[in-house]
N, C-alpha and C positions, 0 to 999 in steps of 0.2 A: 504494500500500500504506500502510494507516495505521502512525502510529510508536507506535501502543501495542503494537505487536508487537515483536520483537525485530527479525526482518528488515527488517521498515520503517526504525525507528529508523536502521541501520548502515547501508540503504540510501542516506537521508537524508545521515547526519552524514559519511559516506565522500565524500560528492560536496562537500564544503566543503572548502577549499584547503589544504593541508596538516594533515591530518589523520589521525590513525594510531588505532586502536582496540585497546585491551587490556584482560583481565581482571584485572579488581583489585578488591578487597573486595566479593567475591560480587554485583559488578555489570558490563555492560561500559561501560570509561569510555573518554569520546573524548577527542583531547588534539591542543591544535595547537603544533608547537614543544617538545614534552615538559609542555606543562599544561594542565591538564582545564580544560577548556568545558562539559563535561556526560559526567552518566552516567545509564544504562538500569538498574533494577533487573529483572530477570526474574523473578522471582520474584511479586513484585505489579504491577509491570508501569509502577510510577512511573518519573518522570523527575525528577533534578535537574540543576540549571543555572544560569550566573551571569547577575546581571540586574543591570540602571543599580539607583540609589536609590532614586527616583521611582518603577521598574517596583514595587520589592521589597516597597513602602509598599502599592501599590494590590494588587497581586498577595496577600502572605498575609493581605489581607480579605477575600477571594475563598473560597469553598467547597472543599472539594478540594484547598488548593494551603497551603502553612506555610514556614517555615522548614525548611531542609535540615539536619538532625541533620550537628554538627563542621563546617557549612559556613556556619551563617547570619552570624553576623559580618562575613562577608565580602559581603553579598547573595548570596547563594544561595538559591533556593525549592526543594523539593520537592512536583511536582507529581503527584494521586495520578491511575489511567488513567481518559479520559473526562472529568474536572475543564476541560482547556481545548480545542478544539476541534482537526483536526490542521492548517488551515492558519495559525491561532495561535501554535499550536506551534512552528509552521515558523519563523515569522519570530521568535520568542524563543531559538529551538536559533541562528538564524544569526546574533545581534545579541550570543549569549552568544561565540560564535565569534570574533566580529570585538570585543569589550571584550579579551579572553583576545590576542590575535591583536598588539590595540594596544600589547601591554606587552612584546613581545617585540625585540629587538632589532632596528635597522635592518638590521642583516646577516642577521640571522634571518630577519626578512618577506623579506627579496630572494631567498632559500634557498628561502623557500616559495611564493613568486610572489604575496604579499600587499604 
C-alpha cells in the first residue's frame, strides 16, 4: 500500500519499533518515545519528517519537497504527495525514526527494544 495514503503511511510507520501514532495539529503524527519522527497531513496528503543535514540540503532543492513550516530549523522537510517515490520514502520515514530514536535515552531504547 502506498504511504500517500493514510493507511499506508500508519501501516508503515506502526511496524517501526516503538512507535505510537496520535492526532495532533490536524495531522497524524508518529512518535517514538513520546517524539515525533514524522507526520501525515490528510488533508493534502504531504508528509513531514526529520532528516540528517546533508539529507535537508539536497532534499528542499528537490521539487515537491521544502522546509516543514515550525519544523525546518531543526531539519525537517515537508514533502508534498508523489514528490518522492514510496520506496524513498520508506527509507527517509525509517532513518527519521532511528535520528528521533538516537536521542532518547538508554533506558528508553531498552523500553522500546531499540
Amino acid at each position: 500500500m502506498s504511504l500517500t495514503s493514510r493507511a499506508g503511511f500508519e501501516r508503515f510507520v506502526s511496524g517501526l519499533p516503538g512507535t505510537s501514532l496520535v492526532e495532533q495539529w490536524e495531522s497524524v503524527v508518529a512518535k517514538v518515545g513520546g517524539k515525533v519522527f514524522c507526520l501525515f497531513g490528510p488533508k493534502d496528503g504531504s508528509i513531514t519528517f526529520k532528516v540528517s543535514e546533508t539529507s535537508f540540503e539536497g532534499l528542499t532543492a528537490s521539487p515537491g519537497i521544502g522546509q516543514a513550516p515550525y519544523f525546518a530549523k531543526g531539519q525537517w522537510v515537508n514533502v508534498a504527495r508523489g514528490a518522492l517515490e514510496d520506496e524513498t520514502l520508506r527509507a527517509y520515514l525509517a532513518e527519521a525514526h532511528r535520528i528521533i530514536a538516537a536521542k532518547l535515552t538508554r533506558k528508553a531504547r531498552a523500553e522500546f527494544g531499540l
